[in-house]
C-alpha positions as a Markdown table, in Angstrom:
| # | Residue | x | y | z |
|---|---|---|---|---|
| 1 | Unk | 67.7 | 114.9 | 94.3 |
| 2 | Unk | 68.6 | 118.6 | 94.6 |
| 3 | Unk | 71.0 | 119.7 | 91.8 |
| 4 | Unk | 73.8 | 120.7 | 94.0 |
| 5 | Unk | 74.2 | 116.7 | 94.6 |
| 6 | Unk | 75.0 | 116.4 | 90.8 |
| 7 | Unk | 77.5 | 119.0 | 89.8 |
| 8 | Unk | 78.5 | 117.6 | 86.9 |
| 9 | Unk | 75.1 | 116.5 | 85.4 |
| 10 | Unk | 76.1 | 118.7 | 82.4 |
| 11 | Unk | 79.0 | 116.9 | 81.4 |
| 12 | Unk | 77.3 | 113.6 | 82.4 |
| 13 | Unk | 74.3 | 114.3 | 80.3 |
| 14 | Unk | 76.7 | 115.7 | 77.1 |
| 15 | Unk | 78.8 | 112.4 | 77.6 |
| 16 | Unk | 75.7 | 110.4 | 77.5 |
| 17 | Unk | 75.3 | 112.1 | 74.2 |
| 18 | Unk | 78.9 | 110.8 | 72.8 |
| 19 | Unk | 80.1 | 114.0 | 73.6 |
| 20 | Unk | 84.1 | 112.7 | 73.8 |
| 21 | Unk | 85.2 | 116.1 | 75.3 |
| 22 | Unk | 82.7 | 116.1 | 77.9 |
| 23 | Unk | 84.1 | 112.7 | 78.2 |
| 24 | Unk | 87.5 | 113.8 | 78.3 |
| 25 | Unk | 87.0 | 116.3 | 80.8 |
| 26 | Unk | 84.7 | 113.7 | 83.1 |
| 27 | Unk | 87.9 | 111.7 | 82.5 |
| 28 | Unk | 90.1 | 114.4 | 83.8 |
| 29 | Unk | 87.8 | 114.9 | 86.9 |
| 30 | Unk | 87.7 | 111.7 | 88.6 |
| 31 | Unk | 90.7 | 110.1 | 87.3 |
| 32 | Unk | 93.1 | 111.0 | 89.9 |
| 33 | Unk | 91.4 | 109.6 | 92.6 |
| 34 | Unk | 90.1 | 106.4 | 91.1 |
| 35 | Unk | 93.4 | 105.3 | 90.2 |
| 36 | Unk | 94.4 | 105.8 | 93.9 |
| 37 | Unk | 91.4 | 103.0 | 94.1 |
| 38 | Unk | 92.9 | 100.8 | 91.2 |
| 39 | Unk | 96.4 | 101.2 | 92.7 |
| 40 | Unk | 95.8 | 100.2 | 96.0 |
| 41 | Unk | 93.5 | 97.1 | 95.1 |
| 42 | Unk | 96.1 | 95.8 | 92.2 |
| 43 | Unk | 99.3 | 96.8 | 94.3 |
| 44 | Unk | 101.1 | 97.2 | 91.0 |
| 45 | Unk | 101.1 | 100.5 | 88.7 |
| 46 | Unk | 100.6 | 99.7 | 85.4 |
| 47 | Unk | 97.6 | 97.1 | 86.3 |
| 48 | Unk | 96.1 | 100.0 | 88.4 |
| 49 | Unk | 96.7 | 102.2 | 85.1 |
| 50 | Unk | 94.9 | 99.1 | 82.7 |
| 51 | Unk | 92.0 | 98.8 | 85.1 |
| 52 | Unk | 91.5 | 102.9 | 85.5 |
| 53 | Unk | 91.0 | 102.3 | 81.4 |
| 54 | Unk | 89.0 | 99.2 | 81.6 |
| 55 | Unk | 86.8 | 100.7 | 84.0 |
| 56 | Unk | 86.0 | 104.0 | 82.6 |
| 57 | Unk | 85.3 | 102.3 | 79.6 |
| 58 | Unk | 82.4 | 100.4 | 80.7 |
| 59 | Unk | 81.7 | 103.0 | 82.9 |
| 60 | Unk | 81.4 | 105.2 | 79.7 |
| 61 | Unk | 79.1 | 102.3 | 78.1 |
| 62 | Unk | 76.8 | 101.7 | 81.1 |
| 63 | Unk | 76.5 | 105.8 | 81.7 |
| 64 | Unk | 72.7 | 105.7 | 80.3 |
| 65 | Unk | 72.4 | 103.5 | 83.2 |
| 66 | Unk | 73.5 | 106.3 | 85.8 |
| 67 | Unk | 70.5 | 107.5 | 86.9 |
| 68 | Unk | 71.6 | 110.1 | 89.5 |
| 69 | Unk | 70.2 | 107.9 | 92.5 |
| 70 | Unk | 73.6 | 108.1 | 94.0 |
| 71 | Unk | 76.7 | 110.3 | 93.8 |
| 72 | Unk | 78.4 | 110.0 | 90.3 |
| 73 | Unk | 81.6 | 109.5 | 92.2 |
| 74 | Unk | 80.6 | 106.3 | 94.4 |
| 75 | Unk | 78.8 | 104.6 | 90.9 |
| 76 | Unk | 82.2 | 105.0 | 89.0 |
| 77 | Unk | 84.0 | 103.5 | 92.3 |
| 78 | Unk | 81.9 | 100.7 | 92.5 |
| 79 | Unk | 82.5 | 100.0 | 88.7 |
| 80 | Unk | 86.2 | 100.6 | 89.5 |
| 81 | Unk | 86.3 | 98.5 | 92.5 |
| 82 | Unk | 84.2 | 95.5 | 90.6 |
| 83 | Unk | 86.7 | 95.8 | 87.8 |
| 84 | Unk | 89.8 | 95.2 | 89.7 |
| 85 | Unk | 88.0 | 92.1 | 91.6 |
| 86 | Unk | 87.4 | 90.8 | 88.3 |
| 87 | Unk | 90.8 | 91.2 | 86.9 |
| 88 | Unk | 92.1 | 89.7 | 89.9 |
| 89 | Unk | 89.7 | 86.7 | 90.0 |
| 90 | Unk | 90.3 | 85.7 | 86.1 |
| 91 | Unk | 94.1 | 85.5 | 87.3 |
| 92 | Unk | 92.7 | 82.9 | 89.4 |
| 93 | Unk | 94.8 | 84.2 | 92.4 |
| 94 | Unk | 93.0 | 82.4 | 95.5 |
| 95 | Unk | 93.2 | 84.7 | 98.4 |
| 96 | Unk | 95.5 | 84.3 | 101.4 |
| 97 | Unk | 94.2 | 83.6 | 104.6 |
| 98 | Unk | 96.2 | 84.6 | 106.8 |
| 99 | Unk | 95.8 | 82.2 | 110.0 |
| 100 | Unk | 98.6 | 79.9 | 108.4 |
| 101 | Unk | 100.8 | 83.2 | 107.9 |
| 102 | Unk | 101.3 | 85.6 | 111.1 |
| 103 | Unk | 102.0 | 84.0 | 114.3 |
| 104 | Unk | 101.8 | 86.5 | 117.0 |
| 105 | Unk | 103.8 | 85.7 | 120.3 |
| 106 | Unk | 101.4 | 86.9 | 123.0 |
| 107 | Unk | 104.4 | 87.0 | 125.4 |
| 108 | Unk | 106.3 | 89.4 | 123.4 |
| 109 | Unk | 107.1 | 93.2 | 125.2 |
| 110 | Unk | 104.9 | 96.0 | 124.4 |
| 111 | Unk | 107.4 | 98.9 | 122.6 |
| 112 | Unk | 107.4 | 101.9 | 124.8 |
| 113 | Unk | 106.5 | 104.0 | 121.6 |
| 114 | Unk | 104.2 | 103.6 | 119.0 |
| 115 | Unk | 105.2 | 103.4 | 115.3 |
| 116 | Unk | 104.8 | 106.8 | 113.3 |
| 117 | Unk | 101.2 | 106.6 | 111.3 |
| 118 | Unk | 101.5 | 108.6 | 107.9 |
| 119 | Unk | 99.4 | 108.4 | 104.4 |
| 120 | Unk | 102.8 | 107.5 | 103.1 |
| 121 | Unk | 104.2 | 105.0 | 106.0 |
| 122 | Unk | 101.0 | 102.9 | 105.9 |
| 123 | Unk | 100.9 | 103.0 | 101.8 |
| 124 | Unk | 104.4 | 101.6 | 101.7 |
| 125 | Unk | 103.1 | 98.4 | 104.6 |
| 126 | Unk | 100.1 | 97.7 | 102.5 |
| 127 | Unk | 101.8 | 96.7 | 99.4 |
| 128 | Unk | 103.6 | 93.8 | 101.8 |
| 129 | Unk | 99.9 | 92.7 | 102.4 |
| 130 | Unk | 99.2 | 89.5 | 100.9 |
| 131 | Unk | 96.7 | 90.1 | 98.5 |
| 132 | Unk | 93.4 | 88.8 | 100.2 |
| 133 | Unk | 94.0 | 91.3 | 103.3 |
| 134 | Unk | 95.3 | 94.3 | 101.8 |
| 135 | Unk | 91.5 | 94.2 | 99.7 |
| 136 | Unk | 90.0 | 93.7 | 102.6 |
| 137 | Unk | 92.2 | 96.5 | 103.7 |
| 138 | Unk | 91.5 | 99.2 | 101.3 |
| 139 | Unk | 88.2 | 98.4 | 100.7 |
| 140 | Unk | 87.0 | 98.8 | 104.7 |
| 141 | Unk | 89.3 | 101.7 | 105.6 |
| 142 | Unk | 90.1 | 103.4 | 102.5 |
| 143 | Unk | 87.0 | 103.0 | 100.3 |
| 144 | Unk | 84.4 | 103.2 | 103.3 |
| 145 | Unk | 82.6 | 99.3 | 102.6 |
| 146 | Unk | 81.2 | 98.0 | 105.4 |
| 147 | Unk | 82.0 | 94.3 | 106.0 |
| 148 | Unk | 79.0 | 92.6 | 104.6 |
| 149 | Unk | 79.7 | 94.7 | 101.2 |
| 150 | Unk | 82.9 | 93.6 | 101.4 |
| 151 | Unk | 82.1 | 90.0 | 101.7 |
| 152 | Unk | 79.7 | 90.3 | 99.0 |
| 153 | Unk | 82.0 | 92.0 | 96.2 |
| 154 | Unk | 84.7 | 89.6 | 96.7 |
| 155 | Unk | 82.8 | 86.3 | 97.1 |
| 156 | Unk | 83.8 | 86.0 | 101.0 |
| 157 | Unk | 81.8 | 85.6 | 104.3 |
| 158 | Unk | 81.6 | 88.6 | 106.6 |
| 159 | Unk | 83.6 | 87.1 | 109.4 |
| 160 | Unk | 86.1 | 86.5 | 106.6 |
| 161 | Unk | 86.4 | 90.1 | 105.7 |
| 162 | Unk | 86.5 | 91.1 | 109.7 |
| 163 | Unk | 89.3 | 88.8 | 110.5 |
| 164 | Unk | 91.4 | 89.8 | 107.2 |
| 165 | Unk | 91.0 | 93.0 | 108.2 |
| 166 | Unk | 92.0 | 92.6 | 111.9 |
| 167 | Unk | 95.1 | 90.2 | 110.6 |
| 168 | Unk | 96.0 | 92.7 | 107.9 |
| 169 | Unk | 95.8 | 95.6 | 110.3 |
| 170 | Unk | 98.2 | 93.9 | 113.1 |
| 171 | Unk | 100.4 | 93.1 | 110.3 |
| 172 | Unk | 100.6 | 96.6 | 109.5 |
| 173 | Unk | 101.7 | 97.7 | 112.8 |
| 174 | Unk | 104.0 | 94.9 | 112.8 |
| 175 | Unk | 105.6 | 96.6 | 109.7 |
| 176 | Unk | 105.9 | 99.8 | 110.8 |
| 177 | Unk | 107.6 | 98.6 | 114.3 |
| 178 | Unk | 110.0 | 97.0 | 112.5 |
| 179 | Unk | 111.0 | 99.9 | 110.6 |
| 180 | Unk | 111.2 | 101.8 | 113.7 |
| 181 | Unk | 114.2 | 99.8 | 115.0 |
């Protein structure tokens, strides 16, 4: 791979060393944005900050492993990602599917406007996602899996991870019409 694709292959190759500052500031560099992944898979704050530490630990202990085949950034998000499933699995919490859950009423009137879409109104509608779709949910429009990955890192079938996603995304727009009114 060209070395533009690994800008930090420095730090990475000093951390792999034991180097704790290079692993401090590898730390400091991705951080940010995998707790944004821990946070919206856990839904809770402190268990997004207990698997952002759980995760960079192994990832710190499985970094001989990194071979530079892919970006640095999507290895550590698939470590963070497979962390949080696991936390979420020992806690034995089946997931919710949702056909029992959300009736729609077909006959119901269209609204004449369209709920407001921000980064911060959909946030606040994901975290009343039961826990099975609001996965499903990050993981296919936030974190970029496809639905077969999906299915496969959480132990689902594909149409599974389609029709959470489908359910969890009408229930969204559900939300934010009813904060509308």
């Amino acid at each position: 791979m060209r070395q533009k694709e690994h800008i930090h292959k420095k730090i990475i190759e000093a951390c792999k060393k034991g180097d704790n500052r290079a692993r401090y500031e590898l730390y400091g560099l991705y951080s940010k944005a995998m707790f944004n992944i821990c946070y919206r898979m856990m839904n809770n704050r402190e268990e997004a900050e207990d698997m952002l530490q759980e995760a960079f630990t192994q990832a710190f202990m499985k970094l001989e492993s990194f071979r530079y085949e892919s970006n640095f950034g999507s290895w550590l998000k698939r470590i963070m990602v497979n962390t949080c499933i696991n936390a979420i699995n020992k806690r034995k919490v089946e997931l919710t599917y949702c056909e029992e859950i959300y009736h729609y009423d077909k006959t119901e009137e269209q609204d004449d406007h369209d709920p407001e879409f921000t980064v911060a109104t959909v946030t606040k509608a994901m975290e009343q996602l039961p826990e099975g779709g609001r996965m499903v949910f990050s993981l296919y429009l936030l974190e970029g899996y496809d639905h077969a990955e999906i299915a496969q890192i959480m132990g689902i079938t594909e149409s599974t991870s389609k029709s959470q996603f489908m359910r969890a995304k009408r229930r969204i727009v559900d939300i934010l019409k009813e904060q509308t009114h």
